[in-house]
KEKE-3310 file (N, C-alpha, C; in steps of 0.2 Angstrom, whole numbers, plus 5000, padded with zeros to 4 digits):
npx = (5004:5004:5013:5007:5019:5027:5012:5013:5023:5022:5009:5011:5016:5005:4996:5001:5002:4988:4985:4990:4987:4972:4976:4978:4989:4990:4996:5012:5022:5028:5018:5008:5011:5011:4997:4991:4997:4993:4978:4971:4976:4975:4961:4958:4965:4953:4941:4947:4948:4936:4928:4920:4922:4908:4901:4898:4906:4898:4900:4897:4900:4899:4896:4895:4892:4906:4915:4927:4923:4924:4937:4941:4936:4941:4955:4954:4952:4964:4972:4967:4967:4978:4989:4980:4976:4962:4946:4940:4923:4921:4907:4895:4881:4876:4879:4865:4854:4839:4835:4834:4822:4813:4815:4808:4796:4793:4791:4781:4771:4772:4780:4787:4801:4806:4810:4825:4840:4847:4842:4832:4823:4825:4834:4836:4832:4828:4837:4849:4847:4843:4855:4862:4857:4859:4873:4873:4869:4870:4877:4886:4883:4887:4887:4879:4880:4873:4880:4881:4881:4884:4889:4875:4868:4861:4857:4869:4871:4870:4881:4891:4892:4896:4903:4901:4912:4915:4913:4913:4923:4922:4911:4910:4899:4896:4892:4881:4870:4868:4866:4857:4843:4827:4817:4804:4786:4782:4793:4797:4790:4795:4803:4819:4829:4828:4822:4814:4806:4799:4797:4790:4778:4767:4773:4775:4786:4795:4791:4786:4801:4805:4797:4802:4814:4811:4806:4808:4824:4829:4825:4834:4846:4847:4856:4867:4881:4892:4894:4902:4908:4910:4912:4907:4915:4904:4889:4892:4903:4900:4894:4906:4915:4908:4906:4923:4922:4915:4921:4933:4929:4923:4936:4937:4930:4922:4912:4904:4896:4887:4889:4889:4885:4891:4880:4869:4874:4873:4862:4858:4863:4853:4844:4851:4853:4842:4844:4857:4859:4855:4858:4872:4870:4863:4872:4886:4884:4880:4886:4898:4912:4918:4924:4932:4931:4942:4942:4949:4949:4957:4959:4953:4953:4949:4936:4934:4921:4917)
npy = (4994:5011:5022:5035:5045:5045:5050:5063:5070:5070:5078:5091:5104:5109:5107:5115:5127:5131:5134:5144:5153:5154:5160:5155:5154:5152:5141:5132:5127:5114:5107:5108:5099:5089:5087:5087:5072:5065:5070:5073:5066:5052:5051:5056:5040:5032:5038:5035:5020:5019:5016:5016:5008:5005:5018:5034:5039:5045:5057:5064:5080:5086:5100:5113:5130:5142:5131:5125:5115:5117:5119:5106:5099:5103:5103:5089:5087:5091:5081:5071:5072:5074:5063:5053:5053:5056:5060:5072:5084:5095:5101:5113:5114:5127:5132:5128:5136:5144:5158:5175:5181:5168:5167:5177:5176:5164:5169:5180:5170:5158:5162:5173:5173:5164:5171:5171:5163:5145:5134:5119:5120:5132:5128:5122:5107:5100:5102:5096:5081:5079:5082:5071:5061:5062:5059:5047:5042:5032:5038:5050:5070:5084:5096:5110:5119:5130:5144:5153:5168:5175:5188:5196:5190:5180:5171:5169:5173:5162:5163:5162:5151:5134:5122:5107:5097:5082:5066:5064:5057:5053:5063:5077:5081:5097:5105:5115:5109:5092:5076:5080:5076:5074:5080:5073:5081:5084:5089:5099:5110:5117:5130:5135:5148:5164:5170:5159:5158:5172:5175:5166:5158:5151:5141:5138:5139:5131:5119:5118:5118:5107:5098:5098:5093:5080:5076:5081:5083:5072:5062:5066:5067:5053:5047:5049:5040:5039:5048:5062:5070:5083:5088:5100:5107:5113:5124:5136:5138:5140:5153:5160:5156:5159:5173:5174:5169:5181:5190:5185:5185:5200:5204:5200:5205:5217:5225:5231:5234:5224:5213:5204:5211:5211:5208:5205:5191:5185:5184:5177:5164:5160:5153:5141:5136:5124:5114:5112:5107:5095:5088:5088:5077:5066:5062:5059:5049:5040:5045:5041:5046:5052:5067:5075:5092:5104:5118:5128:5128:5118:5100:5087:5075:5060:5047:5030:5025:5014)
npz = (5000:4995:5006:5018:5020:5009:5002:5008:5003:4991:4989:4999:4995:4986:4997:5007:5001:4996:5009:5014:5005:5007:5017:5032:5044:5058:5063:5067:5051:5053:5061:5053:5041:5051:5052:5042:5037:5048:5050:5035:5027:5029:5029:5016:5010:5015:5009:4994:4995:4997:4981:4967:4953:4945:4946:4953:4970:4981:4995:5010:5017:5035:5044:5056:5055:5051:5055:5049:5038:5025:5020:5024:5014:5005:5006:5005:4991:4985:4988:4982:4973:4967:4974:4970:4960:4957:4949:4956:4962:4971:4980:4985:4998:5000:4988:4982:4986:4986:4978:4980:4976:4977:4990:4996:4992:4998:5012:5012:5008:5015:5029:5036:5039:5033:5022:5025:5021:5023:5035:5030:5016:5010:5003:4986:4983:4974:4964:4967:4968:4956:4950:4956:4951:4936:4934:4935:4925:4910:4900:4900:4901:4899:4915:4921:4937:4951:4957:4972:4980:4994:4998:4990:4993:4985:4970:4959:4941:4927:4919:4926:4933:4942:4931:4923:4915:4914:4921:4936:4947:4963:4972:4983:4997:5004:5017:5030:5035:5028:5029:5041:5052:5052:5067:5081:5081:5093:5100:5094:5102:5112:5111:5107:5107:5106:5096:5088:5101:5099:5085:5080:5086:5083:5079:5066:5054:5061:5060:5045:5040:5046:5041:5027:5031:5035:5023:5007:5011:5015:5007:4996:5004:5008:4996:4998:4999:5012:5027:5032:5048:5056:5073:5083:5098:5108:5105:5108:5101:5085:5087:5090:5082:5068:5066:5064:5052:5044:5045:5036:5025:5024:5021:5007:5000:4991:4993:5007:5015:5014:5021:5037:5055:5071:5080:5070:5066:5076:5077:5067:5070:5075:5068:5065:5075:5081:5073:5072:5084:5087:5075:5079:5090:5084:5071:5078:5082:5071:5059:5046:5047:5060:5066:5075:5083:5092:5104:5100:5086:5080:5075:5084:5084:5075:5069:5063:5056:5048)
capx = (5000:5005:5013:5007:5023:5023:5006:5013:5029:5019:5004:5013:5018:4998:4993:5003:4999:4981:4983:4992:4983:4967:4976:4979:4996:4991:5002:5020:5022:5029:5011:5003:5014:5008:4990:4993:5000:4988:4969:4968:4979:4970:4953:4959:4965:4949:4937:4947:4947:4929:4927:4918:4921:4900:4897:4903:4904:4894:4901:4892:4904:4894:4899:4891:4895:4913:4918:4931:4920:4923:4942:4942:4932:4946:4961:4954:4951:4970:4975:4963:4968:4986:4990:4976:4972:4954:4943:4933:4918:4916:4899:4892:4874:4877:4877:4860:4849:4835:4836:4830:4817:4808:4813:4803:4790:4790:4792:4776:4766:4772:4782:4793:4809:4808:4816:4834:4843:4850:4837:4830:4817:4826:4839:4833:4834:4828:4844:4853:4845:4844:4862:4864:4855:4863:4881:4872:4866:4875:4878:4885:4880:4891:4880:4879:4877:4874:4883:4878:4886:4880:4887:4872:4863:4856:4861:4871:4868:4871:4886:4896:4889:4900:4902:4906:4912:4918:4910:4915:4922:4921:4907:4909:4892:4899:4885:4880:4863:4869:4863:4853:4837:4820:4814:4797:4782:4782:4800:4796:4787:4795:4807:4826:4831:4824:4820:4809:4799:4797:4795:4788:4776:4763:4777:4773:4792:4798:4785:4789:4808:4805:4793:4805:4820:4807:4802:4814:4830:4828:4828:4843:4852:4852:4857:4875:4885:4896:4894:4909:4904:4914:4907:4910:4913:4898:4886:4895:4908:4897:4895:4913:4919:4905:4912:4930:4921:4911:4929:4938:4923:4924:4942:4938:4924:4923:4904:4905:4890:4881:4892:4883:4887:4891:4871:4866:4877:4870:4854:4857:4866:4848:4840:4852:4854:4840:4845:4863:4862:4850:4863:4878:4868:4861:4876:4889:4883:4879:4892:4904:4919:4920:4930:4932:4936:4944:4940:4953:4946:4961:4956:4956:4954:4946:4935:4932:4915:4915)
capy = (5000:5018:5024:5039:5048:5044:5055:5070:5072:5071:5084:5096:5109:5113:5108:5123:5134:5131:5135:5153:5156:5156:5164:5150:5154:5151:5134:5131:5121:5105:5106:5108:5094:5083:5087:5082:5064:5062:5069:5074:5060:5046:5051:5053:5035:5029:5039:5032:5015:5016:5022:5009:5010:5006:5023:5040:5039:5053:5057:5070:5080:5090:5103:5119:5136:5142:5126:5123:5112:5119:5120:5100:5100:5109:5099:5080:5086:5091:5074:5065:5074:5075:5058:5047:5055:5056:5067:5075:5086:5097:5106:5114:5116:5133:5136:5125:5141:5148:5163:5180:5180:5165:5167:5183:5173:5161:5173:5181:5165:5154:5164:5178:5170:5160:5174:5170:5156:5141:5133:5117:5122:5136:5124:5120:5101:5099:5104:5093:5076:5078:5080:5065:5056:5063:5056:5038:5038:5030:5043:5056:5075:5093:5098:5117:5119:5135:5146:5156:5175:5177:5196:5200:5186:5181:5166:5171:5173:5157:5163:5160:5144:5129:5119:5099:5092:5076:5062:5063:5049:5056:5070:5078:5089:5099:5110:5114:5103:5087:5072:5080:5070:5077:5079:5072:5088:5087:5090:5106:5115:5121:5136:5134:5151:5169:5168:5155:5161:5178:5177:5160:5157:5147:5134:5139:5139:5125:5115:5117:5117:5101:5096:5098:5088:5073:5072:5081:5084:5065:5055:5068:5063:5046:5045:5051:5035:5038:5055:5064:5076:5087:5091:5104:5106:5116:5129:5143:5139:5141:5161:5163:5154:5161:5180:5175:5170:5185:5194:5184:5188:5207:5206:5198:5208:5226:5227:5230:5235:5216:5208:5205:5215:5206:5206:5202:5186:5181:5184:5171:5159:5156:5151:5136:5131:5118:5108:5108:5103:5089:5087:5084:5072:5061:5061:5059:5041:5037:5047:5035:5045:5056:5072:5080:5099:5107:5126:5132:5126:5110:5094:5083:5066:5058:5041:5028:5019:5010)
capz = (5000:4996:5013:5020:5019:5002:5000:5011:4998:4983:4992:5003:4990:4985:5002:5010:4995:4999:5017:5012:5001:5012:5024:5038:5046:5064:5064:5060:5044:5054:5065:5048:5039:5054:5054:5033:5039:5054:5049:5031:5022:5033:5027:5011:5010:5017:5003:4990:4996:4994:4975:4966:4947:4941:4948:4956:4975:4986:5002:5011:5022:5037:5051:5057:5051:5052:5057:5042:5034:5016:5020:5023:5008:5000:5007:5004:4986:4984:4990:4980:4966:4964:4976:4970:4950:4956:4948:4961:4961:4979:4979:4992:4997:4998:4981:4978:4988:4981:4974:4984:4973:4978:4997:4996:4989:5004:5017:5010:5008:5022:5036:5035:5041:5025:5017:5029:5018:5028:5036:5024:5013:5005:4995:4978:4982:4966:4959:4969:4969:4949:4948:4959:4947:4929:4937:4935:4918:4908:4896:4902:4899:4905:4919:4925:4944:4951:4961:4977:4982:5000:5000:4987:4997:4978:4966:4954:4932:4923:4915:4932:4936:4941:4923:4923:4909:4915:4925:4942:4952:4967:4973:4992:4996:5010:5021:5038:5037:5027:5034:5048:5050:5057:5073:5081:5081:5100:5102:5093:5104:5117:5109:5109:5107:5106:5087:5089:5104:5099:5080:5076:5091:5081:5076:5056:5052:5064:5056:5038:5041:5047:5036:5023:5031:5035:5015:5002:5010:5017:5000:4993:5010:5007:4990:4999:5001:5017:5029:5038:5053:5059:5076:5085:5105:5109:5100:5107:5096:5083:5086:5089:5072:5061:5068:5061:5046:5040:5044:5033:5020:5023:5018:5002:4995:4990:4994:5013:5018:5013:5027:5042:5060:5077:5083:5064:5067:5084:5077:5061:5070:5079:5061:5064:5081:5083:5068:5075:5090:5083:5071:5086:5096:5079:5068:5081:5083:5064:5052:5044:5049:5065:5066:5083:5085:5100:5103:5096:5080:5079:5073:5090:5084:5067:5071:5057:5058:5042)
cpx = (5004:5005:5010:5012:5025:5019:5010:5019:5025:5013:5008:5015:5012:4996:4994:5003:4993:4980:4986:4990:4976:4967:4978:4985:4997:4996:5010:5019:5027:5023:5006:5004:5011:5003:4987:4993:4994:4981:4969:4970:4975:4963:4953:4960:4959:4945:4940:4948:4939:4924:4925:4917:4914:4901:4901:4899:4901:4895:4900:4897:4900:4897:4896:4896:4900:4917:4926:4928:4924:4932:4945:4942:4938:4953:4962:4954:4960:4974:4971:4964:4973:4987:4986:4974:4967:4950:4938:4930:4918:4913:4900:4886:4874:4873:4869:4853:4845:4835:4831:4823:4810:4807:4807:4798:4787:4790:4784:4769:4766:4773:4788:4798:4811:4813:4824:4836:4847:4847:4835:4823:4820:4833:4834:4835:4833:4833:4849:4852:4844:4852:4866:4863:4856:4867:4880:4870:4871:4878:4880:4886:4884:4885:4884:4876:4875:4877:4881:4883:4881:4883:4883:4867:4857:4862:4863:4869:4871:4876:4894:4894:4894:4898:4906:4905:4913:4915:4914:4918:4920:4917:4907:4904:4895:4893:4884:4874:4863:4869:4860:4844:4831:4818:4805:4794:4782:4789:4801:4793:4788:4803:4814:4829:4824:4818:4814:4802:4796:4794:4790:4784:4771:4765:4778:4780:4796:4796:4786:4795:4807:4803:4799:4813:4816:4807:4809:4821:4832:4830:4834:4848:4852:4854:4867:4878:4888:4895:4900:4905:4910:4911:4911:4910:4907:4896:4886:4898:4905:4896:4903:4918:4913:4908:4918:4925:4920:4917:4934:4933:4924:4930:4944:4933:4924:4914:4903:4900:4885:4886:4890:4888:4887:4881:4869:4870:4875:4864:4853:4859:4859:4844:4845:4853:4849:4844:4854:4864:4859:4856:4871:4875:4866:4867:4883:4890:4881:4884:4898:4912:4918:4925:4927:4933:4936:4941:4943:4952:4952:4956:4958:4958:4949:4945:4932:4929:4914:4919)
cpy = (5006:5020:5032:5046:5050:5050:5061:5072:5072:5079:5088:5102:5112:5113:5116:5129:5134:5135:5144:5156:5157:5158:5160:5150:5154:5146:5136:5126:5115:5104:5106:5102:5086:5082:5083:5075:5061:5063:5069:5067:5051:5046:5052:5044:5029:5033:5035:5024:5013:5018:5013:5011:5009:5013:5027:5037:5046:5053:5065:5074:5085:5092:5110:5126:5138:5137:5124:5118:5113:5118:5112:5097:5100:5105:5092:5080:5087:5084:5070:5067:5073:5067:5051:5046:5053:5061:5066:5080:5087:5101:5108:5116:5121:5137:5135:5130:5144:5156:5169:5181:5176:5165:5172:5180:5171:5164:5176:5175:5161:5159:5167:5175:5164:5165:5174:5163:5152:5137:5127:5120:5128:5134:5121:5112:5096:5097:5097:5085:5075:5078:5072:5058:5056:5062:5049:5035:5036:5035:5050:5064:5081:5094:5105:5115:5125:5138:5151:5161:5176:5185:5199:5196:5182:5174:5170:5171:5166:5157:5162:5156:5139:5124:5112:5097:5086:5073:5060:5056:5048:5064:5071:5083:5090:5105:5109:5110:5094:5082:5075:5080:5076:5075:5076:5078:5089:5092:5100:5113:5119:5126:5135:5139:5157:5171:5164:5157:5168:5179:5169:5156:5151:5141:5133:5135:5134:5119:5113:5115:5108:5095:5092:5093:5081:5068:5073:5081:5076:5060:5060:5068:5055:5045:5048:5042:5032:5048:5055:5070:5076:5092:5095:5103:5107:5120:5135:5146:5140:5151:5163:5162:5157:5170:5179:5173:5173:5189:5192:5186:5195:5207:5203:5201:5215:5230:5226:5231:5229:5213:5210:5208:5208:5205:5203:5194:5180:5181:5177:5167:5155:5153:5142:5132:5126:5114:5104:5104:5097:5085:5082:5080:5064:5060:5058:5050:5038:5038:5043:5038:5053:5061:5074:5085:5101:5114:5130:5131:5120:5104:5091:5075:5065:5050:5038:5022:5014:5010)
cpz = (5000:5005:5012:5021:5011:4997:5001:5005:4992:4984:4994:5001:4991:4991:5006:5005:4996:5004:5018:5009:5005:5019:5032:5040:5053:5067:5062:5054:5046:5058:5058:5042:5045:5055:5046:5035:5042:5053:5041:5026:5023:5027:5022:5009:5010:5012:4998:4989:4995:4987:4971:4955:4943:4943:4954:4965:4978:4993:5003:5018:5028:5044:5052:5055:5054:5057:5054:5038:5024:5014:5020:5017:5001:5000:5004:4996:4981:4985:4985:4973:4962:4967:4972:4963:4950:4952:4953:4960:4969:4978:4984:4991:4998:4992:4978:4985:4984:4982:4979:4985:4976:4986:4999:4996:4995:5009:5015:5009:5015:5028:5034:5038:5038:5023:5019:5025:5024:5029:5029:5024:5010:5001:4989:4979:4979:4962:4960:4967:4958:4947:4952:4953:4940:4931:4936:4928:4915:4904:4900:4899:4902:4907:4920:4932:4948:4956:4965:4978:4989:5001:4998:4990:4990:4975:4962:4946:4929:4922:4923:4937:4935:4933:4925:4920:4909:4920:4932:4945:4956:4968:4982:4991:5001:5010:5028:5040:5033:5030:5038:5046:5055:5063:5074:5082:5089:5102:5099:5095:5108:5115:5113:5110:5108:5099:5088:5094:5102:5091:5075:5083:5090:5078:5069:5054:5055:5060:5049:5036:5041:5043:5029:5022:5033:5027:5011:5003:5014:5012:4996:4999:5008:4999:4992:5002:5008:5019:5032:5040:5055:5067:5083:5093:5109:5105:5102:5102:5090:5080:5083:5083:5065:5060:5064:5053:5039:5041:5038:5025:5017:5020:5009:4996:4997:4994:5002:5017:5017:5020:5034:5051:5065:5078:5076:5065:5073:5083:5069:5063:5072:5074:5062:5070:5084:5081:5069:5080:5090:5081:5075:5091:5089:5075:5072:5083:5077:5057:5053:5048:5053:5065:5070:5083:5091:5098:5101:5090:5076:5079:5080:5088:5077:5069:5064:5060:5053:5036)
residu = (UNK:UNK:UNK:UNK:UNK:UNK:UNK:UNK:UNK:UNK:UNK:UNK:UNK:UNK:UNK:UNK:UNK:UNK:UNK:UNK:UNK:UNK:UNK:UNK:UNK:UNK:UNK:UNK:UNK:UNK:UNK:UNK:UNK:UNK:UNK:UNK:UNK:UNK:UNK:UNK:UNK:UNK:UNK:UNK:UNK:UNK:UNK:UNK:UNK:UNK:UNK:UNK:UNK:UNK:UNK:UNK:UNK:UNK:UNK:UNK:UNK:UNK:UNK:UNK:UNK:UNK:UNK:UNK:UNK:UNK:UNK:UNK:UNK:UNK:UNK:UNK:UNK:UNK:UNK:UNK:UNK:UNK:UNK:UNK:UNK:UNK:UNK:UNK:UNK:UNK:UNK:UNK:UNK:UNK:UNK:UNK:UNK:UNK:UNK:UNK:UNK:UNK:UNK:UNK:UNK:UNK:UNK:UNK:UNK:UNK:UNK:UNK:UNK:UNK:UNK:UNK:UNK:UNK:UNK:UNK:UNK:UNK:UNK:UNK:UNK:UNK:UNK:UNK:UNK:UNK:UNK:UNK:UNK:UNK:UNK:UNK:UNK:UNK:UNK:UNK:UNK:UNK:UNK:UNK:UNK:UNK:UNK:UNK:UNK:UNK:UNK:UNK:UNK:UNK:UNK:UNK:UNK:UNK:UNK:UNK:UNK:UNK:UNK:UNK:UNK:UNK:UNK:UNK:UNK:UNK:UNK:UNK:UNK:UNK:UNK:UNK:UNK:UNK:UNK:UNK:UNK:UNK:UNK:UNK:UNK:UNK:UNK:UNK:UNK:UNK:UNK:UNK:UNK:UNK:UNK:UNK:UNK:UNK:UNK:UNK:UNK:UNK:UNK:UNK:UNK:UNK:UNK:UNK:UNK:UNK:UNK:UNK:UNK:UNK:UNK:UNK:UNK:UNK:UNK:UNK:UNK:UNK:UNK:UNK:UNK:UNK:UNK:UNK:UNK:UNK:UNK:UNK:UNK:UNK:UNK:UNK:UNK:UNK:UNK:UNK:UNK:UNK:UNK:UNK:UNK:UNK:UNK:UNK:UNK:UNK:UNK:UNK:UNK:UNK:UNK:UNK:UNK:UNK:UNK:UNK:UNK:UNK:UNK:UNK:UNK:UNK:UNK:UNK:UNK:UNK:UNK:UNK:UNK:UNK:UNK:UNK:UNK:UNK:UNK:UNK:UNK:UNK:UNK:UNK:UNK:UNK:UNK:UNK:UNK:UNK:UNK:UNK:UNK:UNK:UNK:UNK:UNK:UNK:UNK:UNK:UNK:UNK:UNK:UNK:UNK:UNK)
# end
């Protein structure tokens, strides 16, 4: 078997031009060389040990917002790329949000706090679950996927839409609600946050959310393969890692006044705190491949169920 070591001399170039390029300089580069070897190169090794030539695999990667989810995402595709000569495919549910437009719509018909993305029922899980299934035909087709700008908080024009010409081997859906399964209606009634008691008293928005993860985002969850969760230590850390987020946002975007303020951020976070902590007690015991974080946002430990 390809050692481990191996891997790290063929990766460690792109890896560490990845991780400066996105600005990660908190480690030294022998703590970032060891965290290569020990979490990300493992967990590569065990995706591509489960690649089955009839048909692309679907691993669905899942961790709460400003976790580094998307950064995982980002590193196991460098490894699976250059080490493995995978073609991979990493999406994010992100991108497959509906459009201002239509939340407007449902904020208007259902429950004003439709029109806040995140929360299931405002992904197109249409989009998704059909690209799931153009991957299987035999015949394969370039697919467009489209692509989300959350500083105009709007999907973006066609013309800068992800574009796949080639049949993936490999697809990782990375997002903060993949895999998370629905709750029973009683469980929903007694208000977790302020959000919920103060603007959603008659259960509308709890209700449909839920709704929505029982039916649509339930059969495009299973048609994922194998999950990884990333779970965080508590949903403090939640606040305090989506804060460095939208900081690292502002420093990317010219349009400064779409980026959300500290109270605007303690006030979205509450749009997803049921479904995580749901999330961290349900998946923690069923995702194929366990990842720990500390509070310092270090990977603690990585557990392989399958």
């Amino acid at each position: 078997m390809q050692s481990v070591n191996e891997c790290s001399e063929k990766v460690k170039k792109d890896y560490l031009k990845f991780l400066n390029k996105e600005k990660i300089y908190k480690n030294s580069i022998s703590t970032k060389i060891k965290n290569l070897k020990k979490i990300y190169i493992p967990i590569a090794f065990w995706i591509n040990n489960k690649c089955n030539k009839k048909k692309p695999l679907f691993i669905g990667l899942s961790a709460s917002q400003g976790s580094g989810k998307t950064t995982v995402a980002a590193i196991l595709s460098i490894i699976l790329k250059i080490f493995f000569k995978r073609n991979i495919c990493v999406i994010s549910i992100d991108d497959f949000y509906k459009t201002l437009s239509d939340r407007s719509r449902m904020a208007g018909q259902i429950h004003p706090l439709l029109l806040t993305r995140g929360v299931p029922g405002t992904h197109d899980v249409n989009l998704i679950k059909n690209f799931f299934i153009d991957l299987q035909k035999k015949k394969f087709k370039k697919i467009n996927l489209p692509k989300f700008n959350k500083s105009i908080d709007d999907r973006l024009k066609k013309n800068h839409w992800h574009n796949i010409n080639k049949r993936p081997e490999i697809v990782i859906l990375e997002g903060w609600c993949v895999g998370a399964k629905a709750e029973t209606n009683s469980s929903l009634k007694k208000p977790i946050n302020f959000l919920e008691k103060n603007e959603d008293q008659d259960l509308i928005w709890r209700k449909f959310v839920n709704e929505k993860l029982k039916k649509e985002y339930k059969k495009v969850f299973s048609m994922i393969d194998y999950l990884i969760f990333m779970k965080v230590p508590n949903f403090k850390m939640v606040f305090k890692w989506r804060l460095l987020q939208e900081v690292k946002l502002r420093k990317k975007t010219s349009k400064k006044k779409k980026i959300m303020s500290h109270n605007a951020i303690k006030r979205f976070i509450m749009f997803y705190q049921r479904i995580t902590l749901q999330m961290m007690k349900d998946l923690s015991k069923s995702a194929s491949v366990l990842m720990l974080l500390k509070k310092n946002h270090e990977i603690k430990k990585v557990l392989f169920r399958s």
